[in-house]
N, C-alpha and C positions, 0 to 999 in steps of 0.2 A: 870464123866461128869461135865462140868462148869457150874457157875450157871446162870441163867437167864437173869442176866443184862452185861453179858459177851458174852451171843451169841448174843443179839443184835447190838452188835458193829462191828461185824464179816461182811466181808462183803458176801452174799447168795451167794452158789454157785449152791446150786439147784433150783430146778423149781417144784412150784409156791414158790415165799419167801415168810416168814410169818410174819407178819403183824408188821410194824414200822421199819422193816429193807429198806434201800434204796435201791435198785434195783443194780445199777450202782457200789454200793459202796463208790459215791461224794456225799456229802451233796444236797440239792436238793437246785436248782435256785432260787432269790427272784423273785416274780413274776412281770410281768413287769407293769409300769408306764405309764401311757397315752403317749407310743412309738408305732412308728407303725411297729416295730421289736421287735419283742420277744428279744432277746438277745440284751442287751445295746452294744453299739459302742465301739472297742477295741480303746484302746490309743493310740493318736498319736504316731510314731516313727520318729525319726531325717532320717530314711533311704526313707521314702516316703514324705520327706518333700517338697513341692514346689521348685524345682528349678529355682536362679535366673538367667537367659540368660542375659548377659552384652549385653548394644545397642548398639550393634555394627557397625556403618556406616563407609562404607569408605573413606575415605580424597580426594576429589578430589582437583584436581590443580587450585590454586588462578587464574591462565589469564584466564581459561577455565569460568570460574564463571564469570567474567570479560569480558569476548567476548559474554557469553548471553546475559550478561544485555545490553549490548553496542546494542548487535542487536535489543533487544526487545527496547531501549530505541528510535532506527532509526525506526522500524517498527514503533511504537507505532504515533512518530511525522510526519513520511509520511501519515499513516491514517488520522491521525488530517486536513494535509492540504488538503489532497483527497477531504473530507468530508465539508472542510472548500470553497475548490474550485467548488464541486459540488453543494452546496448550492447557490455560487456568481451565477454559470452558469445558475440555471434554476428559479434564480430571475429577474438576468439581461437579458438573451437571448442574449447575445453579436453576432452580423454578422460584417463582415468585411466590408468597406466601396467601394462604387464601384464606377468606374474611367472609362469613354468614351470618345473617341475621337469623338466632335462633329462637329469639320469643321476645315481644314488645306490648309492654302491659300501657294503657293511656288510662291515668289516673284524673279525675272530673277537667274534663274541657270545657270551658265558660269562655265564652266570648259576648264581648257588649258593644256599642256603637265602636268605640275605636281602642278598646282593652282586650287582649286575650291572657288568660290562665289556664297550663296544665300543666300533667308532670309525664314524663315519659321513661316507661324503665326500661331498660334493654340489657339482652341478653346476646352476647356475641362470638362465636366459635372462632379461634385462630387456629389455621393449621401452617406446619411448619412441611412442605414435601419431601425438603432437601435430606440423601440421607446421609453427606456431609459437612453440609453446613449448619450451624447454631447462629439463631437471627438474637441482636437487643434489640427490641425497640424504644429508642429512648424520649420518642413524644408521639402521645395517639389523640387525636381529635375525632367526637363523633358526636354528629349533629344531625338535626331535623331539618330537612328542607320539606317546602309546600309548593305543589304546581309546578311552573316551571322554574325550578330555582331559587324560592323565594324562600330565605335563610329562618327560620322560627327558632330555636337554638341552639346553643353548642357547649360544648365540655371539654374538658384537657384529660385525658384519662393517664393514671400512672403509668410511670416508662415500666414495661418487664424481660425479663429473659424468656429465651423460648429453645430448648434443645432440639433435634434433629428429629425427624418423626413424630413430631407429637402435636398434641391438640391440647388448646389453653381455653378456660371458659372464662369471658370478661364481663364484667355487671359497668353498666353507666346507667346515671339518671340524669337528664335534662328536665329544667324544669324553668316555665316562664310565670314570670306572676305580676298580671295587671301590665306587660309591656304593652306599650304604645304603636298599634300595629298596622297599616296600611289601609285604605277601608275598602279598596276593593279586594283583598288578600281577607279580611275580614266576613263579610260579604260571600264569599266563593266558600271559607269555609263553612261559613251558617247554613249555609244550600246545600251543601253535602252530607252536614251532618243530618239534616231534617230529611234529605232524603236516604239517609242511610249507607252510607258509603264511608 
């Protein structure tokens, strides 16, 4: 038989061992350290290392980059005037100016085979609605048409100023004399006037 401090290094194969020998036959675990695992953390390994993923973006096409900005730079400045014109709108209230015929005198209407003569005087109300805006007009044309469309004549009337709210009274005479005039346009007027219209 060996002696004493020779079977304790042995490691037990039977059951119950006796006393100082390790159970297991490994030296026994340091015990742990204010870990909240009993067994410390094994060593990092190169094999579980974080892998780096390269940032891989793909290349899109220089015009393509180029045609958004372009859009978003149109978009961007039609808003602007939108916003810029809806502001004017609901400071100013712009209405369009309105135009009446208030009295038209026809001085002798002659008309011959292919000649007409008259004179036309008119009387014409401008009214201005805006009560912030002041209209120029700086060119007025006012003319005689017959039927549908058919031009008899016309006038250039002086440019004028027109303040906010108000009402301007305009005189024009048109006047034809002996023009050379269409004969069925001729014609249509002689039938109208013989029957009174």
């Amino acid at each position: 038989m060996a002696s004493n401090a020779e079977d304790q290094n042995k490691p037990v194969t039977g059951y119950p061992s006796p006393a100082g020998q390790v159970v297991t036959g490994y030296p026994r675990a340091a015990p742990p350290v204010n870990d909240a695992y009993f067994y410390p953390s094994p060593p990092s390994s190169p094999y579980f290392a974080a892998m780096v993923v390269p940032n891989y973006h793909p290349r899109r096409r220089d015009n393509s980059s180029f045609f958004c900005r372009l859009t978003a730079a149109v978009l961007f400045v039609f808003f602007i005037m939108a916003a810029f014109f809806l502001v004017f709108w609901l400071v100013l209230r712009p209405r369009i100016p309105e135009f009446r015929l208030s009295s038209i005198a026809v001085v002798p209407l002659n008309s011959t085979a292919s000649d007409l003569t008259s004179t036309w005087d008119l009387s014409i109300v401008v009214t201005n609605p805006n009560t912030k805006l002041q209209i120029f007009y700086d060119r007025l044309d006012a003319s005689v048409f017959y039927g549908d469309g058919f031009l008899v004549s016309q006038t250039e009337m002086p440019p004028f100023y027109q303040a906010n709210r108000n009402q301007t009274l305009l005189h024009a005479r048109l006047a034809v004399f002996g023009d050379n005039v269409d004969k069925s346009a001729l014609k249509a007027i002689s039938d109208d006037r013989r029957n009174g219209k």
